[in-house]
Phi, psi and omega in degrees: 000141185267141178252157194287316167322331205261358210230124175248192206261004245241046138196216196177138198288137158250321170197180168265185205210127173033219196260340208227050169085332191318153168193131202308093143321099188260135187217114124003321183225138176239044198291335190271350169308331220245330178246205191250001166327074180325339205198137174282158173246144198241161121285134195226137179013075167049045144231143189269118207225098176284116162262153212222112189297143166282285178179160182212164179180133187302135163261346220152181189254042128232007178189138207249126181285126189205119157256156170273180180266138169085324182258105203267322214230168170301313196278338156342284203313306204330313203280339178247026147271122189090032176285148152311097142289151180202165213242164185257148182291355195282310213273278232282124165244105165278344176302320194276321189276132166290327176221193205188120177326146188278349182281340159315323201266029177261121195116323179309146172230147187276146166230183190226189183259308200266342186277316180131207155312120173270301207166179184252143192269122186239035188149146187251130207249102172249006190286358149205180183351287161317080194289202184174130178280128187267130176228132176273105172302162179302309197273018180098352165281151176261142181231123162279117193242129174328150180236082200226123197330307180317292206254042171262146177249306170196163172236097168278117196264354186257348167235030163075024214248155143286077193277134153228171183237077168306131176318155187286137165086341188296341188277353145337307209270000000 
């Protein structure tokens, strides 16, 4: 069974493409390109659901024309348009890569040098230049903290943990 933790986000079935099950993949990361992964995960009625690439090939440097294995027809196609996709975090070799989508650090949970434990990073705010991490704080309030290289210290990918050294007062705010 796939769990949605071992799993980050980086697009969505938006539609189908001509007669023979193919269908538009708009995608946020283009991590499935870059590793050897057969196969994507869709959510189909709330379960993380592996389809297994046929073939694909870019409609544009956000979107991918893709058949599944097994999904022959439009009607085939259906039950998983406007599914969420996601890739499982097992595939991403952060050692090799240089960078890695930020939807990846959704589950990470942050700390700061000088407060100590903040909170679990549950969304990423890309709606501008700035990205920003939406982090649920320990005490049940949401906070946005800048995603920003300058104030990362380190990333432990193995307990999942995130350090940064945040401007004085930013937790403040």
């Amino acid at each position: 069974m796939i769990r949605k933790d071992d799993t980050y986000q980086i697009g969505r079935i938006t539609k189908t493409h001509g007669l023979k099950g193919e269908v538009v993949f708009t995608f946020t990361d283009p991590i499935f390109d870059e590793t050897g992964c057969e196969y994507l995960i869709c959510e189909v009625e709330g379960i993380l659901v592996p389809f297994f690439i046929e073939e694909y090939r870019f409609k544009n440097d956000s979107a991918a024309l893709v058949k599944f294995d097994g999904i022959d027809t439009i009607e085939q196609a259906q039950p998983i348009l406007g599914s969420p996709v996601y890739f499982e975090k097992k595939y991403v070799n952060t050692d090799e890569q240089d960078e890695v989508s930020l939807s990846y650090f959704i589950g990470y949970r942050l700390t700061d040098t000088d407060e100590g434990p903040i909170g679990t990073i549950t969304d990423i705010d890309d709606k501008t230049d700035n990205w920003l991490f939406i982090v649920e704080r320990n005490n049940g309030n949401e906070c946005l903290i800048p995603a920003h290289d300058e104030f990362i210290t380190n990333i432990d990918h193995t307990n999942k943990t995130i350090e940064m050294n945040l401007p004085t007062g930013l937790l403040d705010l």
